[in-house]
C-alpha positions as CSV (number, residue, x, y, z in Angstrom):
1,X,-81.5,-86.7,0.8
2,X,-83.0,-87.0,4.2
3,X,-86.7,-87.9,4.2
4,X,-87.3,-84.6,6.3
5,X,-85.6,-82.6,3.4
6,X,-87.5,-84.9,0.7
7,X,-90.7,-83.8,2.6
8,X,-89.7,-80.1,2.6
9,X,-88.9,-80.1,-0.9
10,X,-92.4,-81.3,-1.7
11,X,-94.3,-79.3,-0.2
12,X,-92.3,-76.0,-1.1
13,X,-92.6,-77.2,-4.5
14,X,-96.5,-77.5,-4.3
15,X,-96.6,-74.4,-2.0
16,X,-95.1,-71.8,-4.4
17,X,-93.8,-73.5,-7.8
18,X,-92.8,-70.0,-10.0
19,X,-90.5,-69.0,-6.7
20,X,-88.8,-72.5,-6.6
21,X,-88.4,-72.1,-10.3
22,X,-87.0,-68.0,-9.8
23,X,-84.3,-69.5,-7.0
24,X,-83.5,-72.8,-9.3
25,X,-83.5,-70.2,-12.0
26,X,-80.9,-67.3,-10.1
27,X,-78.3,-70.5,-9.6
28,X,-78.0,-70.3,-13.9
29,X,-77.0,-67.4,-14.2
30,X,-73.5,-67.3,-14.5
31,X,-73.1,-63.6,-16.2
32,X,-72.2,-60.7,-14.7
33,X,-73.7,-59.1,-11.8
34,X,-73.4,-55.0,-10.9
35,X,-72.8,-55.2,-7.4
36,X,-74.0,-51.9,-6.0
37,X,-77.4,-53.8,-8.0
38,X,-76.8,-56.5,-5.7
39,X,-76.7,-54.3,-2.6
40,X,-79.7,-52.6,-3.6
41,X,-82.0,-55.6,-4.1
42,X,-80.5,-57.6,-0.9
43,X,-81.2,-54.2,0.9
44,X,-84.5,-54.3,-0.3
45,X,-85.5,-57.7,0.9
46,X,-84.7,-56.9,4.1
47,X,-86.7,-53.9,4.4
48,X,-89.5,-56.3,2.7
49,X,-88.6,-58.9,5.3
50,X,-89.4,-55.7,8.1
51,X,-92.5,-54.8,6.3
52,X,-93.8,-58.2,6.0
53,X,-93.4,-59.3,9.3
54,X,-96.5,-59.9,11.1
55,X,-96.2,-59.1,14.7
56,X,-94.1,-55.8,14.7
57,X,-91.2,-53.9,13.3
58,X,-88.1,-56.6,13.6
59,X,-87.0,-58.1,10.7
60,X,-88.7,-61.5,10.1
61,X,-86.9,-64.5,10.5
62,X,-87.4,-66.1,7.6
63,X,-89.4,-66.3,4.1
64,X,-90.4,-70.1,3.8
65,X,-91.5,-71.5,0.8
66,X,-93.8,-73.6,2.9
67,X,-95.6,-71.4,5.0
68,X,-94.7,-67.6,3.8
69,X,-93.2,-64.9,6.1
70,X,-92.4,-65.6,9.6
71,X,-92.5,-63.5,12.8
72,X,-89.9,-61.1,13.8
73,X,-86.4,-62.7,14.8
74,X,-85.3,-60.2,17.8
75,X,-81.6,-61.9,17.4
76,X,-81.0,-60.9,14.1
77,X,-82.8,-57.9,14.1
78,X,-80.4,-56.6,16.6
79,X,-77.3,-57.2,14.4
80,X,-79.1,-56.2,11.2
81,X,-79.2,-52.6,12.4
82,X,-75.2,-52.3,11.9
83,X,-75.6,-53.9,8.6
84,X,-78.4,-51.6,7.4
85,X,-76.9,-48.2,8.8
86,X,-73.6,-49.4,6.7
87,X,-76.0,-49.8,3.5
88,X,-77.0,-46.6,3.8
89,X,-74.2,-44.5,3.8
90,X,-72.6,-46.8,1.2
91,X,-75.9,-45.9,-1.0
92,X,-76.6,-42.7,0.0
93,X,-80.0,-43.6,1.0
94,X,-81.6,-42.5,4.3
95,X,-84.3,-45.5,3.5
96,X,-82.0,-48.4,5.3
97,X,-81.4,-45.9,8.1
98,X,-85.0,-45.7,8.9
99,X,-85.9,-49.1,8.8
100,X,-82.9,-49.7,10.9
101,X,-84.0,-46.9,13.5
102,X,-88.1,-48.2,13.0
103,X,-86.1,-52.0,14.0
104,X,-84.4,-50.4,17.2
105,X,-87.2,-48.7,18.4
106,X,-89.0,-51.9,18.3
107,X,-86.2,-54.0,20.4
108,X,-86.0,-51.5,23.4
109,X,-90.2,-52.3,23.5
110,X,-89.6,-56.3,23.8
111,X,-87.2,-56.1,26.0
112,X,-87.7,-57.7,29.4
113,X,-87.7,-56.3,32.8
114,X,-84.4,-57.8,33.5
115,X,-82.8,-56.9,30.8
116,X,-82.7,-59.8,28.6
117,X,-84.4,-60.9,25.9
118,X,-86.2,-63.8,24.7
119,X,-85.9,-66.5,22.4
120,X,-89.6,-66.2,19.8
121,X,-90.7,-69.5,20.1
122,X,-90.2,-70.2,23.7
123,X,-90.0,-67.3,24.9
124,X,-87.5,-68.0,27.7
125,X,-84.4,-65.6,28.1
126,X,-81.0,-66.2,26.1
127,X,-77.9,-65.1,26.4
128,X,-76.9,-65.1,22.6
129,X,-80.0,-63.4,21.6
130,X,-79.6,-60.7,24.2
131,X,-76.2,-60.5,23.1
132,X,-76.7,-59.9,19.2
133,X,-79.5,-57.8,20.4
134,X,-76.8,-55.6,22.2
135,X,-74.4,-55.2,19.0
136,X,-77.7,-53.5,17.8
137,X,-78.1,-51.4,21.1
138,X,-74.6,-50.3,20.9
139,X,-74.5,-49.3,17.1
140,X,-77.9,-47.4,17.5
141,X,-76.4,-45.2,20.8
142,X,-73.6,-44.4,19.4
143,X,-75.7,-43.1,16.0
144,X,-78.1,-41.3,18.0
145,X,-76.6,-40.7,21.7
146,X,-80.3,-41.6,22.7
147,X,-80.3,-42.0,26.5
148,X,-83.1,-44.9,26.1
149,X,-80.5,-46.7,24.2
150,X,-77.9,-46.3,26.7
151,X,-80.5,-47.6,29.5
152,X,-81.2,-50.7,27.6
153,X,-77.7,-51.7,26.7
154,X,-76.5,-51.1,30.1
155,X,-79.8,-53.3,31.3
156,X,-78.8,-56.2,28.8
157,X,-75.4,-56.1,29.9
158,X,-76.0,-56.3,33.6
159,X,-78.1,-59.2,32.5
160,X,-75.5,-61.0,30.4
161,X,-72.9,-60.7,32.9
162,X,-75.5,-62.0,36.2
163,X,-75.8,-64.9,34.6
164,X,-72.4,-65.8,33.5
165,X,-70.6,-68.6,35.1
166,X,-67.6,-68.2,36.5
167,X,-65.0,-69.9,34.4
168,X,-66.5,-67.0,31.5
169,X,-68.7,-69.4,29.8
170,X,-72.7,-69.1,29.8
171,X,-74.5,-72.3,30.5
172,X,-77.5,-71.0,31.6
173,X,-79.8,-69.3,29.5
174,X,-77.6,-70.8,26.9
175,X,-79.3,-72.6,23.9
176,X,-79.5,-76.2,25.0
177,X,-78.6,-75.7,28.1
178,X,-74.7,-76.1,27.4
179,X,-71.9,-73.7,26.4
180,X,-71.0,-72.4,23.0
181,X,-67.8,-71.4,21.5
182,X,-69.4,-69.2,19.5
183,X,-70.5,-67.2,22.0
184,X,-67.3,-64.8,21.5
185,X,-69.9,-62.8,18.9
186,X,-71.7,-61.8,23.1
187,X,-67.9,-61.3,24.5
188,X,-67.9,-58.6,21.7
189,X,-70.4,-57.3,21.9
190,X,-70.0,-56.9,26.2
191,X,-66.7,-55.3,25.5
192,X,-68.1,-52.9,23.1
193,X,-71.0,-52.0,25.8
194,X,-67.9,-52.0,28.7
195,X,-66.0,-48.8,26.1
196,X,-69.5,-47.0,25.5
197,X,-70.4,-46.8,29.1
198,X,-67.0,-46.9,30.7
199,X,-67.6,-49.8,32.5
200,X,-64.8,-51.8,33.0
201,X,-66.6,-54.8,34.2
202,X,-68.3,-55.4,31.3
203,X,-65.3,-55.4,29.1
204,X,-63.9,-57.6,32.1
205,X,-66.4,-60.4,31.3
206,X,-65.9,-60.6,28.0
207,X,-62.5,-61.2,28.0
208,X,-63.2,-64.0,30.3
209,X,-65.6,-65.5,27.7
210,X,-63.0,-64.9,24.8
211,X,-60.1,-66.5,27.2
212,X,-62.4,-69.7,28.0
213,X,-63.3,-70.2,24.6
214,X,-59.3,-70.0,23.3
215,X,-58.7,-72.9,26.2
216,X,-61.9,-75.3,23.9
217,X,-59.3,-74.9,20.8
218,X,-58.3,-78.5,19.8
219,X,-54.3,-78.5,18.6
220,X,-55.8,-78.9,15.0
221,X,-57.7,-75.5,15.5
222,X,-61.0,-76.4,16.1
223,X,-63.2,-74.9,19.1
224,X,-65.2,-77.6,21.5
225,X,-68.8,-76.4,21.6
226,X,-68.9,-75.1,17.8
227,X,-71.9,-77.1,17.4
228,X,-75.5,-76.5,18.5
229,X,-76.1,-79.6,20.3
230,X,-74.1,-82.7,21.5
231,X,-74.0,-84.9,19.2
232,X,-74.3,-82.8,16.0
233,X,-71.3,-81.8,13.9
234,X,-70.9,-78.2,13.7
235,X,-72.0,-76.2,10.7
236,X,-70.2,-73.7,8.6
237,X,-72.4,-70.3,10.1
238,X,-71.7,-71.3,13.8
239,X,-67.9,-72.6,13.1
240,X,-67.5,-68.7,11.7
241,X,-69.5,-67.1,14.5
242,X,-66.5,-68.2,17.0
243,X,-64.0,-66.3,14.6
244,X,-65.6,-62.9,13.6
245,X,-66.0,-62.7,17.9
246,X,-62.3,-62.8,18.1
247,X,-62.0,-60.2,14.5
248,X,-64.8,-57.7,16.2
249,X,-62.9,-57.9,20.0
250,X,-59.7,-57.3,17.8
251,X,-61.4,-54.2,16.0
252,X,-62.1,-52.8,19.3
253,X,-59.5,-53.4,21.4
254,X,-56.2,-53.5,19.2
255,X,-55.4,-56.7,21.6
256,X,-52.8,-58.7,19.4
257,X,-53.6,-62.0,20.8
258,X,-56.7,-61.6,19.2
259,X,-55.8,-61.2,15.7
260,X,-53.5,-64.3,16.0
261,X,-56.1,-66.5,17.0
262,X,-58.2,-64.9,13.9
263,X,-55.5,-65.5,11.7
264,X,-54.5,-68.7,13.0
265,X,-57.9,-70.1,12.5
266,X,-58.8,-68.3,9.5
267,X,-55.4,-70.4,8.2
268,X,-56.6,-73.6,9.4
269,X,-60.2,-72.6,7.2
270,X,-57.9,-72.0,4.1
271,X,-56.1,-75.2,4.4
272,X,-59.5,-77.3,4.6
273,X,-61.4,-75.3,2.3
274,X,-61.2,-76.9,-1.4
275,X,-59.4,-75.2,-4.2
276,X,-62.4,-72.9,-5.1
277,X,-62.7,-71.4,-1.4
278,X,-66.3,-72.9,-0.6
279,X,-66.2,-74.7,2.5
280,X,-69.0,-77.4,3.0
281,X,-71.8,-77.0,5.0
282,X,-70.6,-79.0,8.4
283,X,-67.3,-80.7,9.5
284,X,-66.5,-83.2,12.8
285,X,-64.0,-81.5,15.1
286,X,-61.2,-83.4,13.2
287,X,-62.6,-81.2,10.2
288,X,-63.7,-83.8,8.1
289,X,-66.6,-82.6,6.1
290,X,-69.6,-85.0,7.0
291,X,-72.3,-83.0,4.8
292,X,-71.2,-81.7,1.1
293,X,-73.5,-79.5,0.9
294,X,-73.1,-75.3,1.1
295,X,-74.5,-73.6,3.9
296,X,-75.0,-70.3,2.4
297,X,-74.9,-68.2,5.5
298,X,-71.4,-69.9,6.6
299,X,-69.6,-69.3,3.1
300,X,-71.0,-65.4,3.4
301,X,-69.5,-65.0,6.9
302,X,-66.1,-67.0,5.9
303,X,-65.9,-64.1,2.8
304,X,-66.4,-61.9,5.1
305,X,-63.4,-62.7,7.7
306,X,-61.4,-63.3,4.6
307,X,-61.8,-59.8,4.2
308,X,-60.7,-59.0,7.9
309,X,-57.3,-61.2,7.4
310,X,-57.0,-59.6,4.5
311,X,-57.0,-55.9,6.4
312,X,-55.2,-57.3,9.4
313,X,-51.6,-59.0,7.4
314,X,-51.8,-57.8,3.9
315,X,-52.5,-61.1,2.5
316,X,-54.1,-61.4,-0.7
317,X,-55.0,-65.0,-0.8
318,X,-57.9,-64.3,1.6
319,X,-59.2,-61.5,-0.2
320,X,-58.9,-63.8,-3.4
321,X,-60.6,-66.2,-1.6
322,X,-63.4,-63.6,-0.5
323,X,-64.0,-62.7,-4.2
324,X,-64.6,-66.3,-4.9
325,X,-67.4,-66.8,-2.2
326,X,-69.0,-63.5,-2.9
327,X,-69.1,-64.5,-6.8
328,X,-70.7,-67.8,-6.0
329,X,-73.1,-66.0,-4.0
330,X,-74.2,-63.0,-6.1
331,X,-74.8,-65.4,-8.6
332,X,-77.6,-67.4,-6.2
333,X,-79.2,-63.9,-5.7
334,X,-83.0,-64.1,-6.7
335,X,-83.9,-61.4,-9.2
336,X,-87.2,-62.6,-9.4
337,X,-90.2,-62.6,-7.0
338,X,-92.5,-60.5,-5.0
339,X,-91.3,-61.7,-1.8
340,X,-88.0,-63.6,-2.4
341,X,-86.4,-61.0,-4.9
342,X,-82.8,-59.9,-3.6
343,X,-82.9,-62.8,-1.1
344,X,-80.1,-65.5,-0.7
345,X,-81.3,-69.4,-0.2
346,X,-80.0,-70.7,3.0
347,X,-78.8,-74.1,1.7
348,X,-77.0,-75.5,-1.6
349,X,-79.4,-77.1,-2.8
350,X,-82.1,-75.2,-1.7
351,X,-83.5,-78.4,0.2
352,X,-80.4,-78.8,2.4
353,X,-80.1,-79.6,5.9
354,X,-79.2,-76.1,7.3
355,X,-82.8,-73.6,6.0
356,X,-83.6,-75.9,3.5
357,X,-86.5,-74.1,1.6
358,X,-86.3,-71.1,3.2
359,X,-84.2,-68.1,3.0
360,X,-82.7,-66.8,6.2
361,X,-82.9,-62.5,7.1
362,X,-78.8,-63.6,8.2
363,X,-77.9,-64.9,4.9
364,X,-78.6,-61.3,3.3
365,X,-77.0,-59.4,6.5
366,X,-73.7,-61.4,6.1
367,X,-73.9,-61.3,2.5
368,X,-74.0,-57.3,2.5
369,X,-70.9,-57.4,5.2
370,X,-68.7,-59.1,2.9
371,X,-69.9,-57.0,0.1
372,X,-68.9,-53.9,1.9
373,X,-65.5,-55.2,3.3
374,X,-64.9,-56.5,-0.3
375,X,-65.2,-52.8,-1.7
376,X,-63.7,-51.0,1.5
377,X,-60.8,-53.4,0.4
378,X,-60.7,-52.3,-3.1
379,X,-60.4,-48.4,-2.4
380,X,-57.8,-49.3,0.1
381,X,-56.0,-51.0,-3.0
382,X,-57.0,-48.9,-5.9
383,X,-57.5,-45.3,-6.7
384,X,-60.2,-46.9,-9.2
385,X,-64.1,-47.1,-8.7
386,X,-65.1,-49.8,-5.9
387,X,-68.3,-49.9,-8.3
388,X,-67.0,-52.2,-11.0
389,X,-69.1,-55.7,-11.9
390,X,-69.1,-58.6,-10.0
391,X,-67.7,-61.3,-12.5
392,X,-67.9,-64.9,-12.1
């Protein structure tokens, strides 16, 4: 244990004892867990997470066993909406569907003059905020044809595309000032924009981005610029970020090369993963695994392109593998807590590197995507109820 993650664990310990105990507590309970239960109460947290936020009505970035609720995460907030809107026709419950409409209202008032928007702590523009921001614009036009919502995804695209560099990467406005494989997830989300509007440019420029970032993958499969920062060996949530780019451009264009690099990839992820399907939490780009630990967020967005392999070729060993991950997960659901019930941990064990102490709003947003796939893959199987128990 790192003597950052010692000192976290201490003082989350000290800070709130009976939640540390609920989340130790959630990881023993290997039983059975009812699944649309488990939608319910992840659901729920995140409309806590909205209505707990101090500073508006985004979802807040985290709950932190050190310091409580944070402010709103405009990043995340923008791809919750998807997740949210899916919840609530899967439940039957306009509820989700109103926090996700209160969420988009509140992202078209942040949004900045040019288009962009900003990163919460420094407040400087970025492209892969503005970019998840836009998968929420998109969703929330085509839900409501909204002319506001038009405006400001057209506004964030001009933005995303003005500041691209020529070879289709970003650099500017990028996080630490350098390019990022897994900036496919903005290349989606531009092409998506590009067949709302009809503009052809900005399906154009994400193509570029998706092209550039196939020309960073190694011969062993993995992408250059996976990782946050020079010098840091990727972790599991951004090495999966690259991949569900290429699975949502796939989804929306019906471009075959695509789907091979999805399953190629998604192949070379089976092949490293061990036996039981839980991929650690980072690897070195000759996908050696250099922390053992589980990055909770990573193993929830792997389940959930499982799934997508799974719709894509037919094969079962991904959805097998899937099951596994969302298992392992439902089982480190908190049932307990005023603020941490229905949330995921972000780390295995909670004081891990990636979140350690605190529980991400993306952990539960991934988690409910693979949920959802999982049972959309069920009733595409089965003429059986996609409401049967989650066993481990």
């Amino acid at each position: 244990m790192r003597v950052k993650q010692l000192i976290k664990l201490c003082l989350g310990i000290a800070s709130h004892p009976i939640y540390f105990s609920n989340t130790l507590a959630a990881q023993q309970n290997t039983g059975q867990h009812e699944i649309l239960e488990s939608i319910r109460i992840g659901a729920d947290w995140l409309l806590n997470a909205q209505e707990s936020a101090p500073d508006g009505h985004g979802y807040s970035r985290r709950y932190s066993l050190i310091t409580g609720w944070d402010k709103c995460y405009t990043e995340t907030t923008g791809y919750i909406i998807p997740t949210l809107l899916g919840v609530s026709r899967f439940l039957d419950n306009n509820i989700y569907k109103e926090s996700a409409y209160k969420a988009g209202e509140w992202l078209i008032g942040v949004q900045s003059q040019d288009g962009s928007f900003a990163d919460i702590d420094t407040n400087r523009p970025q492209v892969f905020d503005t970019g998840q921001v836009l998968l929420g614009l998109n969703r929330m036009y085509q839900e409501t044809g909204c002319e506001r919502y038009l405006d400001s995804l057209v506004k964030a695209s001009r933005w995303l595309i003005d500041v691209q560099e020529s070879d289709g990467s970003w650099k500017r406005f990028a996080y630490n000032n350098r390019p990022h494989a897994y900036y496919t997830r903005v290349a989606a989300a531009l092409i998506e924009a590009g067949q709302i509007t009809g503009i052809e440019e900005y399906i154009t420029a994400g193509v570029r981005n998706l092209e550039w970032t196939l020309n960073q993958r190694k011969a062993n499969g993995y992408f250059r610029f996976s990782e946050f920062r020079d010098g840091e060996d990727a972790i599991l949530h951004t090495i999966i970020y690259v991949l569900e780019g290429y699975s949502k451009a796939y989804d929306l264009t019906g471009d075959k090369r695509w789907a091979d690099i999805l399953i190629e990839s998604s192949e070379v992820l089976y092949e490293v993963a061990p036996d039981d399907g839980l991929l650690f939490s980072q690897y070195d780009p000759d996908w050696r695994a250099t922390n053992r630990e589980y990055c909770v967020t990573g193993l929830a967005q792997f389940a959930g392109i499982c799934m997508d392999v799974m719709k894509i070729n037919g094969d079962t060993r991904f959805r097998d593998v899937g099951e596994r991950i969302i298992n392992f997960l439902s089982n480190l659901q908190v049932k307990r807590g005023k603020d941490i019930k229905g949330a995921l941990q972000s780390s295995v064990p909670i004081w891990g590197y990636y979140g350690g102490m605190e529980f991400f709003n993306w952990n539960m947003k991934f988690y409910l995507d693979a949920v959802l796939k999982y049972l959309d893959s069920i009733e595409t199987r089965s003429s059986g109820s996609p409401h049967d128990d989650l066993t481990s």
